[in-house]
C-alpha distance (Angstrom), angle and dihedral (degrees) to the residues before:
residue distance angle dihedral
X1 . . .
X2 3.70 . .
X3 3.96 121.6 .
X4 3.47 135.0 -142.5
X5 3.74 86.7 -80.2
X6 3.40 104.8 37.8
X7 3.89 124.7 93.5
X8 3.69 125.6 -143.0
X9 4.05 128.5 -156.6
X10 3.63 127.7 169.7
X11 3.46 126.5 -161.0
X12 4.10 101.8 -139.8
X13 3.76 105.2 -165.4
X14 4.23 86.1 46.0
X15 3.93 93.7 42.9
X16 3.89 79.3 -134.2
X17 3.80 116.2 148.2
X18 4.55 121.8 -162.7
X19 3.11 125.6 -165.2
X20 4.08 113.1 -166.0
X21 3.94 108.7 -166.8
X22 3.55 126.0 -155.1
X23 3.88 102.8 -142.6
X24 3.68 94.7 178.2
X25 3.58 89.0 84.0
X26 3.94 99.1 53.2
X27 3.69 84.9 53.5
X28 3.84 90.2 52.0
X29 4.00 89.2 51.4
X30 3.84 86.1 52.6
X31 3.50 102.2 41.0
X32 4.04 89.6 52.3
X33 4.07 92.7 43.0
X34 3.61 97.2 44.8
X35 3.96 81.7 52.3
X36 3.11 97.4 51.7
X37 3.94 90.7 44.7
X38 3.35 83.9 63.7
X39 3.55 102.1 49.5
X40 3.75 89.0 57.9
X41 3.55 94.9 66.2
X42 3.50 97.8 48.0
X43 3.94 81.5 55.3
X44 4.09 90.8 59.7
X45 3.63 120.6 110.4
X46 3.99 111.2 -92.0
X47 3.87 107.4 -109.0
X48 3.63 141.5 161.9
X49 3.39 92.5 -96.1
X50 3.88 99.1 46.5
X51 3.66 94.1 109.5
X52 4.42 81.5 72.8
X53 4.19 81.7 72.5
X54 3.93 94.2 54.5
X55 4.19 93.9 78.2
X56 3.80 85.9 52.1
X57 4.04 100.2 39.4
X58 3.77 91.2 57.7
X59 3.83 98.5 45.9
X60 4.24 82.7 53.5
X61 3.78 82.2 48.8
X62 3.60 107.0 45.1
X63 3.46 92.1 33.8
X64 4.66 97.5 46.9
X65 4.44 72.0 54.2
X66 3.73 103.5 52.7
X67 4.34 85.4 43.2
X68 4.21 93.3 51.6
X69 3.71 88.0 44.7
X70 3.82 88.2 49.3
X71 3.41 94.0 43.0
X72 3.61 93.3 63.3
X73 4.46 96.0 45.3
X74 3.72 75.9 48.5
X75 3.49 106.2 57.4
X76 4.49 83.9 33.1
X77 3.89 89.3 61.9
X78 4.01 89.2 40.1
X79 3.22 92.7 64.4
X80 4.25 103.7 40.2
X81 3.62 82.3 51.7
X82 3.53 99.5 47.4
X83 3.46 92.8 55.8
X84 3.55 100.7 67.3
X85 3.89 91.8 60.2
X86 3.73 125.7 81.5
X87 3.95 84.5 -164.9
X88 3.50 95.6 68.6
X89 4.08 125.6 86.9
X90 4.22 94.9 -157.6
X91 3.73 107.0 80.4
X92 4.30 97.5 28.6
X93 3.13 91.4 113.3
X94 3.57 92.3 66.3
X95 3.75 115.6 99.1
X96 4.61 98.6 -109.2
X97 4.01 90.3 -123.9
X98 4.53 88.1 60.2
X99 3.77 84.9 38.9
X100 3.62 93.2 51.4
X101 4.03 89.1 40.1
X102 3.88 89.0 58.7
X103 3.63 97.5 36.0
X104 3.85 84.6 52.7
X105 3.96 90.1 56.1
X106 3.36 96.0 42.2
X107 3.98 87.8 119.2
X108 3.59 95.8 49.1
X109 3.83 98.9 46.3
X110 3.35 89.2 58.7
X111 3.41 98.0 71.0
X112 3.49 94.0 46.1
X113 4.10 122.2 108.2
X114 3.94 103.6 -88.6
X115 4.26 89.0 -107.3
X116 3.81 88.1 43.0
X117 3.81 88.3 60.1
X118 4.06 88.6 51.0
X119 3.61 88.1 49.9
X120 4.32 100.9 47.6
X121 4.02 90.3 38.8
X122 3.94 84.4 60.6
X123 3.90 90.2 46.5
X124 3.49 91.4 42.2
X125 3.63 95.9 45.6
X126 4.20 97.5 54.3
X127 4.38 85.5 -106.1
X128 3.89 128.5 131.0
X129 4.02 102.6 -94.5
X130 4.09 108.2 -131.3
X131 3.37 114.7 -94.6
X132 4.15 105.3 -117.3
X133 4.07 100.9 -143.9
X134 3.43 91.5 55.8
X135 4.03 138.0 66.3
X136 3.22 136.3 -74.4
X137 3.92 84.5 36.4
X138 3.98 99.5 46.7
X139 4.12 90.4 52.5
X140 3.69 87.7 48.4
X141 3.43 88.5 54.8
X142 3.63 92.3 43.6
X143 3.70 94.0 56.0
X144 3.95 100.6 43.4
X145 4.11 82.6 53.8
X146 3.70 89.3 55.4
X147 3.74 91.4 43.3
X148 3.76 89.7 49.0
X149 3.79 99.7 44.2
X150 4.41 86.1 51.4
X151 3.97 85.7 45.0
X152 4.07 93.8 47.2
X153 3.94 97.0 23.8
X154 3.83 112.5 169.1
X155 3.40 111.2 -155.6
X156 4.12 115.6 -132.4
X157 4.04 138.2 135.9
X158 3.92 113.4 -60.1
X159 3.48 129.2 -167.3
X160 3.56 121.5 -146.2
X161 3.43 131.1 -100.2
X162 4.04 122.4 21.2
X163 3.79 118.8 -52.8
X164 3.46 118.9 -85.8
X165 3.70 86.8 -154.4
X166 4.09 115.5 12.1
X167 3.36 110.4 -152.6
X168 4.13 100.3 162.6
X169 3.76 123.1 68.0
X170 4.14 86.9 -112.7
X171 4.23 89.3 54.0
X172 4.00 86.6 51.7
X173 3.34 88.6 50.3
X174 3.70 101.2 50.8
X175 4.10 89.4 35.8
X176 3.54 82.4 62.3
X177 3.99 98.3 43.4
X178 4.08 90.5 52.9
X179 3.72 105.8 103.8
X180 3.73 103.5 17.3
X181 4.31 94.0 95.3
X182 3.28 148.4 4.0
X183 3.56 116.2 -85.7
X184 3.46 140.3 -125.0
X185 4.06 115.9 -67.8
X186 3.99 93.8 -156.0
X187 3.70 84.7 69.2
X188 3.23 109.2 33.3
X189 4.02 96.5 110.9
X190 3.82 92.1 43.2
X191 3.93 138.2 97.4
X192 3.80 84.9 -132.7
X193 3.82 115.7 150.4
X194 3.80 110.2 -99.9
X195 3.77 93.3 -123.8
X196 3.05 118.3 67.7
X197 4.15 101.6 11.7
X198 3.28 108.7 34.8
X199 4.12 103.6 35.9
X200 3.55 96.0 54.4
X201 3.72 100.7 80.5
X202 4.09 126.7 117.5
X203 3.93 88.2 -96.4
X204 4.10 84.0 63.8
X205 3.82 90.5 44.5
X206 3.75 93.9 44.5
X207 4.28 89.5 52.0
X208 3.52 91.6 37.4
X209 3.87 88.3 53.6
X210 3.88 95.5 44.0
X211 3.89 93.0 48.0
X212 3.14 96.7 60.9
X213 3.85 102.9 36.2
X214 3.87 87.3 59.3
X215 4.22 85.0 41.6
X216 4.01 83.0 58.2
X217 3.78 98.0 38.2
X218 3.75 87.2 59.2
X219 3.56 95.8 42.5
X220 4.00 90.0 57.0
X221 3.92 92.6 36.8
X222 3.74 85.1 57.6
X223 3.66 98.0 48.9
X224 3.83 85.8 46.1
X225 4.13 88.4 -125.4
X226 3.98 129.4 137.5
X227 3.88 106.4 -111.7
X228 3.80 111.0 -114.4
X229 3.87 83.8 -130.8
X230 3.89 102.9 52.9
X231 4.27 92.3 99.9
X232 3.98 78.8 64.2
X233 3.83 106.2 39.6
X234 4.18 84.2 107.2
X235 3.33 96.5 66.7
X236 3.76 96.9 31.8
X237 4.14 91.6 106.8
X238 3.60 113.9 135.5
């Protein structure tokens, strides 16, 4: 049956029934439980044995970061296929000549960077593009860095702590991380490198998460569309 955020069509004189699915929000829902999973076991008791909640803290990290990140591709594609269909309600507002300009593209923006796409869906759609020095844009970017340097980790020596003086494109990105969230209590009385030990804690899921919810807020308040998540924004709490 359809959900909340699913759309259904049915094509009478073919007895065929469609159902178009807007998976953006189930990867909201898990970002923002997985989150909050995590925050839970930050919240237990320190014991002796509290190192036995690390293996499962960082799979509720890692895996609340993959979903926000996903959410956002998610809702990206949603939209560029959505407005190649006359059927469907999302992109209507959307004068038919942009809809038609993104529809006809749809090829090429798929090969562009996920924050590209953002970016050349605005253009294409007649909308102010974000401006890239300035937030919600430069978290967004933030995030998808940290998402891609998890997905594509290299292994090497760390040191702990942040860089005094980050040379690499990992050090820049965790010189820029340090400050933004609270860090991981497991490690707090360790020499563990910042990334990944330290950083992957419920206060990086919960910024992660709010970064680029606000990213994707502005993205449909520019295009002037409902977001396919806003039945859900209650229980959208990281």
């Amino acid at each position: 049956p359809p959900t909340p955020d699913s759309f259904l069509a049915f094509n009478i004189p073919m007895f065929e029934m469609k159902l178009w699915h807007a998976f953006s929000a189930e990867h909201a829902r898990s970002a923002t439980l997985l989150s909050r999973m995590c925050g839970e076991l930050e919240a237990s008791p320190p014991t002796p044995t509290a190192q036995e909640l690390v293996p499962g803290h960082k799979a509720y990290a890692l895996s609340s970061l993959f979903s926000t990140v996903a959410f956002l591709e998610a809702l990206v594609n949603e939209v560029i296929g959505g407005a190649g269909d006359d059927e469907l309600p999302l992109v209507k507002g959307l004068a038919p000549s942009n809809r038609s300009a993104i529809s006809d593209l749809q090829d090429f923006l798929d090969r562009a960077s996920l924050l590209d796409r953002v970016q050349l869906v605005l253009v294409l759609a007649g909308k102010e593009h974000f401006d890239r020095g300035r937030s919600p844009f430069q978290n967004a970017q933030l995030v998808v860095k940290l998402r891609n340097a998890l997905v594509h980790y290299k292994p090497s020596w760390r040191g702990g702590g942040v860089p005094a003086s980050p040379q690499g494109e990992e050090e820049r990105l965790v010189a820029t991380l340090s400050g933004k969230f609270p860090l991981s209590p497991f490690f707090a009385e360790t020499g563990n490198p910042f990334f990944p030990d330290h950083c992957l804690s419920h206060g990086c899921t919960s910024w992660t998460w709010n970064s680029i919810l606000g990213f994707a807020d502005e993205f449909c308040s520019r295009l002037a569309i409902e977001p396919p998540y806003s039945g859900d924004r209650a229980i959208l709490t990281p």
